[in-house]
C-alpha positions as CSV (number, residue, x, y, z in Angstrom):
1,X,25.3,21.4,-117.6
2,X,24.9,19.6,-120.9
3,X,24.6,21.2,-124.6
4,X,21.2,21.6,-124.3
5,X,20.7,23.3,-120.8
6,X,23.6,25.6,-122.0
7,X,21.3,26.6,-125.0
8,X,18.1,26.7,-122.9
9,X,20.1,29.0,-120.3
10,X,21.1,31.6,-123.1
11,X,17.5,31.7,-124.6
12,X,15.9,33.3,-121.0
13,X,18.5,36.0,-121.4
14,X,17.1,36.6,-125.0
15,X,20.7,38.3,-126.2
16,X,20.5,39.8,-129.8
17,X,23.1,41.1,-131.1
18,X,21.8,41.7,-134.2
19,X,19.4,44.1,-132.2
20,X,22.4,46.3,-130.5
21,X,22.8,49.4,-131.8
22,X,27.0,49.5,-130.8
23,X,28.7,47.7,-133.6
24,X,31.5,46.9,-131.4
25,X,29.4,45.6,-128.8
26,X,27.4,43.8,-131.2
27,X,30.1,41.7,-132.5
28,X,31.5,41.3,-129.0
29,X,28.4,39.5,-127.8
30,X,28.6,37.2,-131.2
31,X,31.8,36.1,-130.6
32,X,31.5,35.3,-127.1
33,X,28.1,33.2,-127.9
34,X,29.6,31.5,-130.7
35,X,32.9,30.5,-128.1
36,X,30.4,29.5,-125.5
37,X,28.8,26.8,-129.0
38,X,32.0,25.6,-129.2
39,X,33.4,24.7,-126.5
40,X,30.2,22.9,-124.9
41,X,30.2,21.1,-128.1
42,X,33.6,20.4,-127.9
43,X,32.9,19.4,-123.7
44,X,30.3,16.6,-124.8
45,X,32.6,14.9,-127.0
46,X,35.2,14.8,-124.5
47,X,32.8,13.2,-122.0
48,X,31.5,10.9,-124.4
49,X,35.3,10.1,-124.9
50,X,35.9,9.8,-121.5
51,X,33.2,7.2,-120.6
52,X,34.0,5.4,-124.1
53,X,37.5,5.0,-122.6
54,X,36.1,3.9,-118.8
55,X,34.1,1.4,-120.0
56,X,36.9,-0.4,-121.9
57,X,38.9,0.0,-118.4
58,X,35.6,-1.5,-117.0
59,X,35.5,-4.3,-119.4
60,X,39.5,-5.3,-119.2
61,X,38.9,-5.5,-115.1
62,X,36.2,-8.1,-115.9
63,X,33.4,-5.3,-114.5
64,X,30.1,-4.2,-116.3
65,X,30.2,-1.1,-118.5
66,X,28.2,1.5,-117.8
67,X,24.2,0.7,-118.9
68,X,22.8,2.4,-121.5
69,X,19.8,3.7,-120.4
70,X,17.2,5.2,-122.6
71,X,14.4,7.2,-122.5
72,X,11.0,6.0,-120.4
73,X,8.2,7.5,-123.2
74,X,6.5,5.2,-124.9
75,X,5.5,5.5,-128.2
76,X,1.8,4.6,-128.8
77,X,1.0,1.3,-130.3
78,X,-0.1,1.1,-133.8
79,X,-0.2,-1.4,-134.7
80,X,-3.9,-2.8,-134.1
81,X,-5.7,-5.6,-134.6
82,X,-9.2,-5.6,-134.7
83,X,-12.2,-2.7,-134.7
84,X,-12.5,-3.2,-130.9
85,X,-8.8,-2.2,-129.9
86,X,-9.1,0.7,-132.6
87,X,-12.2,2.5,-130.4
88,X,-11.1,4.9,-128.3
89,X,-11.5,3.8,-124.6
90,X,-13.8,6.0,-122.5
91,X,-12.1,7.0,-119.4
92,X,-14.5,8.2,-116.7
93,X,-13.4,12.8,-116.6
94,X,-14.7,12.9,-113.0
95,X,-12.7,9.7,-111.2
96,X,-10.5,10.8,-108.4
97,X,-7.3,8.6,-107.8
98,X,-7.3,7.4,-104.3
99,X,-4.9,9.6,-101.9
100,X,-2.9,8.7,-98.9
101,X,-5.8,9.9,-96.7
102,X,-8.1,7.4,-97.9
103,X,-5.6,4.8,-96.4
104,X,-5.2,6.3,-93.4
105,X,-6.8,4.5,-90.7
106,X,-8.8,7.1,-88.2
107,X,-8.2,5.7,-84.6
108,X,-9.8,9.0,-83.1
109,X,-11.7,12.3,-83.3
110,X,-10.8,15.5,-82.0
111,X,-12.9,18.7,-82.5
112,X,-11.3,21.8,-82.6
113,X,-13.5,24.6,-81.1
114,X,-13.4,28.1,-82.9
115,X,-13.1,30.1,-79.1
116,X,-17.0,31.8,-79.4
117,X,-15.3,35.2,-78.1
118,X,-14.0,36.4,-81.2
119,X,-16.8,35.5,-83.3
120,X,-19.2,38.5,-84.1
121,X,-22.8,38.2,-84.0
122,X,-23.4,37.4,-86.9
123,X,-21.1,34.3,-87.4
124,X,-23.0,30.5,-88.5
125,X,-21.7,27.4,-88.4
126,X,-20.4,25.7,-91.8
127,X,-19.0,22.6,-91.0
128,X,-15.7,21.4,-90.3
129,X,-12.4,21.4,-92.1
130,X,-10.3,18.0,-91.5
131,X,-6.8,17.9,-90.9
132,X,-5.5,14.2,-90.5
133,X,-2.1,14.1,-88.4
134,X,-0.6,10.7,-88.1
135,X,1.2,10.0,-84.7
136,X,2.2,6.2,-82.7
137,X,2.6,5.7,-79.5
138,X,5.1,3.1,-77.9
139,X,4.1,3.0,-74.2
140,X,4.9,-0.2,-71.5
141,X,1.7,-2.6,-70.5
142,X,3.7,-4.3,-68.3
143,X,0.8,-6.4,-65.7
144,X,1.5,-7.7,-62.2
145,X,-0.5,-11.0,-62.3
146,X,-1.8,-11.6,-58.8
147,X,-2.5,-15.0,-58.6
148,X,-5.1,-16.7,-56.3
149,X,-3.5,-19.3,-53.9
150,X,-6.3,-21.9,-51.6
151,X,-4.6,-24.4,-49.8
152,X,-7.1,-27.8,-49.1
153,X,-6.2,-29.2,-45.8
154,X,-7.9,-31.9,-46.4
155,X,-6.6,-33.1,-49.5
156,X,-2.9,-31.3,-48.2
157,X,-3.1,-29.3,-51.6
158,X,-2.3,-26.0,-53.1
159,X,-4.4,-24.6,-56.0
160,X,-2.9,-21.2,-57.6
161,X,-4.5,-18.8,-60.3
162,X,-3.5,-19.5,-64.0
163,X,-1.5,-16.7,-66.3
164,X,-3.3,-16.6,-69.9
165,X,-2.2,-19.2,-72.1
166,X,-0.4,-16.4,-74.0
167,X,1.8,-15.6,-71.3
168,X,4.9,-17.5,-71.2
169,X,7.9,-16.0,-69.2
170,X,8.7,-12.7,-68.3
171,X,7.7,-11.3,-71.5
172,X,4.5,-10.8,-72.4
173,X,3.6,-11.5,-76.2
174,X,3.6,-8.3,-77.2
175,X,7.1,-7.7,-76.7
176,X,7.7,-10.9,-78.4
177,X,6.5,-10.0,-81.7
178,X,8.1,-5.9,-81.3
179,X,11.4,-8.0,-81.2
180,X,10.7,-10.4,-84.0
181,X,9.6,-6.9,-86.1
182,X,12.7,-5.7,-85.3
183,X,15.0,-7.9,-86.3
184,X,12.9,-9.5,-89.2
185,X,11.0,-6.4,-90.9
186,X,14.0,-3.7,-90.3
187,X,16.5,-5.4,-89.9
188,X,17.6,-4.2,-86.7
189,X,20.8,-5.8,-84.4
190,X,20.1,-7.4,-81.3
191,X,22.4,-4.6,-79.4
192,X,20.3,-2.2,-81.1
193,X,17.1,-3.9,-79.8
194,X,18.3,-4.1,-76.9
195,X,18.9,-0.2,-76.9
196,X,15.2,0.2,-77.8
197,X,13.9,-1.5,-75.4
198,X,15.7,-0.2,-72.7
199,X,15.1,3.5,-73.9
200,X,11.2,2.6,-73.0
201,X,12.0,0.6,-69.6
202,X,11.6,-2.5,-70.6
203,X,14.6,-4.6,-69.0
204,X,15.6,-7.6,-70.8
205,X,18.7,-8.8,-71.5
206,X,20.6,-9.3,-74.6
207,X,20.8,-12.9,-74.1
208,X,16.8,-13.3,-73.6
209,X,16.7,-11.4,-77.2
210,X,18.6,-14.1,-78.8
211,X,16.8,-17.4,-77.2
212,X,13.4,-14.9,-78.4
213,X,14.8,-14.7,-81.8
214,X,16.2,-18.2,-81.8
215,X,14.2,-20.8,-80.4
216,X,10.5,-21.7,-80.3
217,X,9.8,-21.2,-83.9
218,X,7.9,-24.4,-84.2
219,X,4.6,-22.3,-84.9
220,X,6.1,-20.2,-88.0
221,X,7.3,-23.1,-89.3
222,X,3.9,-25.0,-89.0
223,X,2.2,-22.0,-90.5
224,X,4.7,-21.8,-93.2
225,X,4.1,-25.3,-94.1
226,X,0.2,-24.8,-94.3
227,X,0.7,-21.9,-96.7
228,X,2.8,-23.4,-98.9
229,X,0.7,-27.1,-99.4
230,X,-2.1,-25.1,-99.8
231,X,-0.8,-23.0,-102.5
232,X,0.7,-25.9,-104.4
233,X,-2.7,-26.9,-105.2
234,X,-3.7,-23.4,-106.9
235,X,-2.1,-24.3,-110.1
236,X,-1.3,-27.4,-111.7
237,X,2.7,-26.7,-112.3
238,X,5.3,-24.8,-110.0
239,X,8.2,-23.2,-111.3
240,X,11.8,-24.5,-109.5
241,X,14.9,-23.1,-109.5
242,X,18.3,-23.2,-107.0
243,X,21.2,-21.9,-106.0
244,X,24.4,-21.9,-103.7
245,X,24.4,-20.6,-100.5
246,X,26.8,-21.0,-97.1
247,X,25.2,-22.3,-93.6
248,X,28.1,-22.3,-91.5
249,X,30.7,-22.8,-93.4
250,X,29.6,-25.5,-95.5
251,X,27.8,-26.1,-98.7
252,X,24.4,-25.8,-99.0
253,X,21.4,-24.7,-101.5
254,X,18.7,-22.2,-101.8
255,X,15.4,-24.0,-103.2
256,X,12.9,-21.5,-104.7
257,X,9.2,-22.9,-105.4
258,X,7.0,-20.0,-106.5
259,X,3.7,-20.1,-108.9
260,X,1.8,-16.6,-110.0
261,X,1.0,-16.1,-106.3
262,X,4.0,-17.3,-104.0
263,X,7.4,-17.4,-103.4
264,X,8.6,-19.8,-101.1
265,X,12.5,-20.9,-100.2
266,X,14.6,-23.6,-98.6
267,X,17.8,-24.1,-97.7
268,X,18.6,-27.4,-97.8
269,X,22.3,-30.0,-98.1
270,X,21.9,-31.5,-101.3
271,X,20.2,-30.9,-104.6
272,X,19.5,-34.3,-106.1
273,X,16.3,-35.5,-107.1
274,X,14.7,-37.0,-103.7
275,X,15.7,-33.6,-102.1
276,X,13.2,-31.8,-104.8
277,X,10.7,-34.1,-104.0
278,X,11.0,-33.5,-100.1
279,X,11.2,-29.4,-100.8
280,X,8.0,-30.4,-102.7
281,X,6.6,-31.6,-100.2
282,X,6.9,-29.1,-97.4
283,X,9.9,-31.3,-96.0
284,X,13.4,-30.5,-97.4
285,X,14.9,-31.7,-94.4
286,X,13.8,-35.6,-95.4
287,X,12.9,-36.3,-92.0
288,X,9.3,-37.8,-93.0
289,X,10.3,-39.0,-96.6
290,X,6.9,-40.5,-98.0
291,X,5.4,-41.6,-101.1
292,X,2.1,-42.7,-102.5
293,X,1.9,-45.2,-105.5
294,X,-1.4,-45.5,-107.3
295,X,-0.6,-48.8,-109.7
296,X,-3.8,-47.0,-112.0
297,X,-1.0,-45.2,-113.7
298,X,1.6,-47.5,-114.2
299,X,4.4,-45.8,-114.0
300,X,6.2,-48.4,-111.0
301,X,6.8,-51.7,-111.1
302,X,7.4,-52.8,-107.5
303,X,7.3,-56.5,-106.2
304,X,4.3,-57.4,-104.4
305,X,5.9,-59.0,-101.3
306,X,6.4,-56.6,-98.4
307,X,8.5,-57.4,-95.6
308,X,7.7,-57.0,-92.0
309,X,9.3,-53.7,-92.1
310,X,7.3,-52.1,-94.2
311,X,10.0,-51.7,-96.6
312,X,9.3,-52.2,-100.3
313,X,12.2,-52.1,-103.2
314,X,11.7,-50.6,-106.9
315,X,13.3,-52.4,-109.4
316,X,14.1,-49.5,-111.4
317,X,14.9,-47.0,-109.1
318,X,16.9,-49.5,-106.8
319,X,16.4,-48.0,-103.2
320,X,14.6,-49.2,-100.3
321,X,11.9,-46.3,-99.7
322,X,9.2,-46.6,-96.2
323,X,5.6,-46.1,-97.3
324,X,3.2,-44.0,-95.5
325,X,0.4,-41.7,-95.6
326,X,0.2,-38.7,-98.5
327,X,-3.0,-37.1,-97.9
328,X,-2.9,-35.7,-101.7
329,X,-2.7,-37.8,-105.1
330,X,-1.3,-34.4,-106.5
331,X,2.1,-35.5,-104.6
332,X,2.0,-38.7,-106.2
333,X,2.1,-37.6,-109.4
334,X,4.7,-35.2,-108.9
335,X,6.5,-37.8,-107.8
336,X,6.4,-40.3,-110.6
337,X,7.2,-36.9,-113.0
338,X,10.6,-36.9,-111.1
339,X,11.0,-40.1,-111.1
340,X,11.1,-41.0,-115.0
């Protein structure tokens, strides 16, 4: 307890000695409230002391002292501007702020019935009163497809029934995405999955969990890739920035591309100037390294002959580049920015 719960703590008992009628007494109680002064007084400089003296043992381990942290109240502002900031804003005195309930999504109604033999004659009906419980259920959909099977003699041919398109495997997509949610959104192990599952009798094995978690993730990516061209073209500048991170043992980079309304990251080998331009656009791997030059700004000077390769060679950038399709002129003006 600090100085000033100490001193709160002694003025609910309300002790005055000047109001005791023993002398001795009286004098007793001062003493003792004038020790208790002293040594809390005499506690908080010790502990300021103390943490004066771990922070320098803080500092001379190379560590971080602790932060001073002051108080969250905010002063008013005022300093003001003009006659409009100086009016008094009218803040509507019968607004609710929105509650947890009004989030709550109702899946279901359930009427609780008063039992009509303890009510006395004379009871009416008022309403209802309603109680919103929140509850999930983790229950098994697991289907046996029965698939149609004619056989043509004529033709010598077999025709069976089709699964849905989303069906792929033993595992329905469902299950799918519970894994990915798991491992992606809390952060959950694959043995721990795999505990999960099997708690609600769905038998996989761990080694199916890892092939779910590891391959097929063309469609993310694609999606990914959409989001991000599309919100490059929200604002006219994106903030960069980088930095080092370790894919199997080796040396790679964290790209970060983010505007007012995204975030996006990379991880790519290198962190020179074509690489930014690939991260740029959508490609940090390089594998479809493309460029559009529009000679109305004049920023390249390229020769005019191209070979039979489709090859063309800057003279000031000195590197033999493959021309194809860039569906924005945005990209091509990034990519002269980089360039000079």
């Amino acid at each position: 307890m600090n100085l000033s719960g100490i001193t709160q703590a002694l003025e609910t008992i309300n002790v005055r000695p000047d109001k005791i009628h023993d002398a001795q007494l009286s004098e007793a109680f001062r003493l003792l409230l004038q020790l208790i002064e002293d040594l809390s007084e005499n506690n908080e400089k010790l502990k300021a002391e103390n943490q004066k003296l771990r922070d320098e043992i803080s500092l001379m381990k190379g560590e971080q002292p602790k932060p001073d942290i002051k108080p969250s109240g905010k002063k008013p502002n005022v300093d003001i501007s003009s006659e409009e900031e100086r009016k008094p804003k009218n803040t509507p005195k019968n607004k609710k702020p929105k509650t947890k309930k009004d989030k709550i999504k109702i899946d279901r109604v359930v009427v609780c019935e008063v039992d009509k033999g303890i009510l006395p004659d004379d009871a009416k009906f008022k309403g209802y009163k309603d109680v919103v419980v929140q509850e999930i259920k983790i229950i098994t959909d697991n289907v046996k497809y029965r698939k149609e099977i004619y056989y043509s003699p004529s033709q010598n041919k077999t025709y069976i029934g089709k699964t849905p398109s989303e069906i792929e495997g033993e595992f329905g997509p469902g299950s799918k995405s519970m894994i990915l949610t798991l491992k992606h959104v809390a952060n959950v192990s694959e043995s721990k999955i795999h505990e999960f599952l099997g708690n609600f009798d769905i038998h996989i094995a761990p080694s199916t969990i890892s092939r779910i978690l590891a391959k097929k993730k063309g469609l993310f990516h694609l999606e990914k890739a959409d989001i991000f061209r599309a919100l490059l073209l929200v604002t006219g500048y994106q903030q960069m920035d980088d930095t080092s991170s370790n894919v199997h043992s080796q040396n790679h980079y964290a790209q970060i591309v983010c505007n007012p309304y995204y975030t996006a990251y990379f991880t790519t080998p290198r962190k020179d100037r074509l690489t930014v331009l690939d991260v740029l656009r959508g490609d940090p791997d390089g594998e479809s390294r493309s460029y559009c030059f529009n000679m109305t700004f004049g920023y390249l000077d390229f020769a005019a002959n191209l070979t039979e390769t489709k090859h063309l060679h800057t003279k000031s950038y000195g590197v033999s580049i493959r021309i194809a399709d860039i569906h924005c002129v945005q990209y091509a003006k990034t990519f002269v920015k980089f360039i000079y």
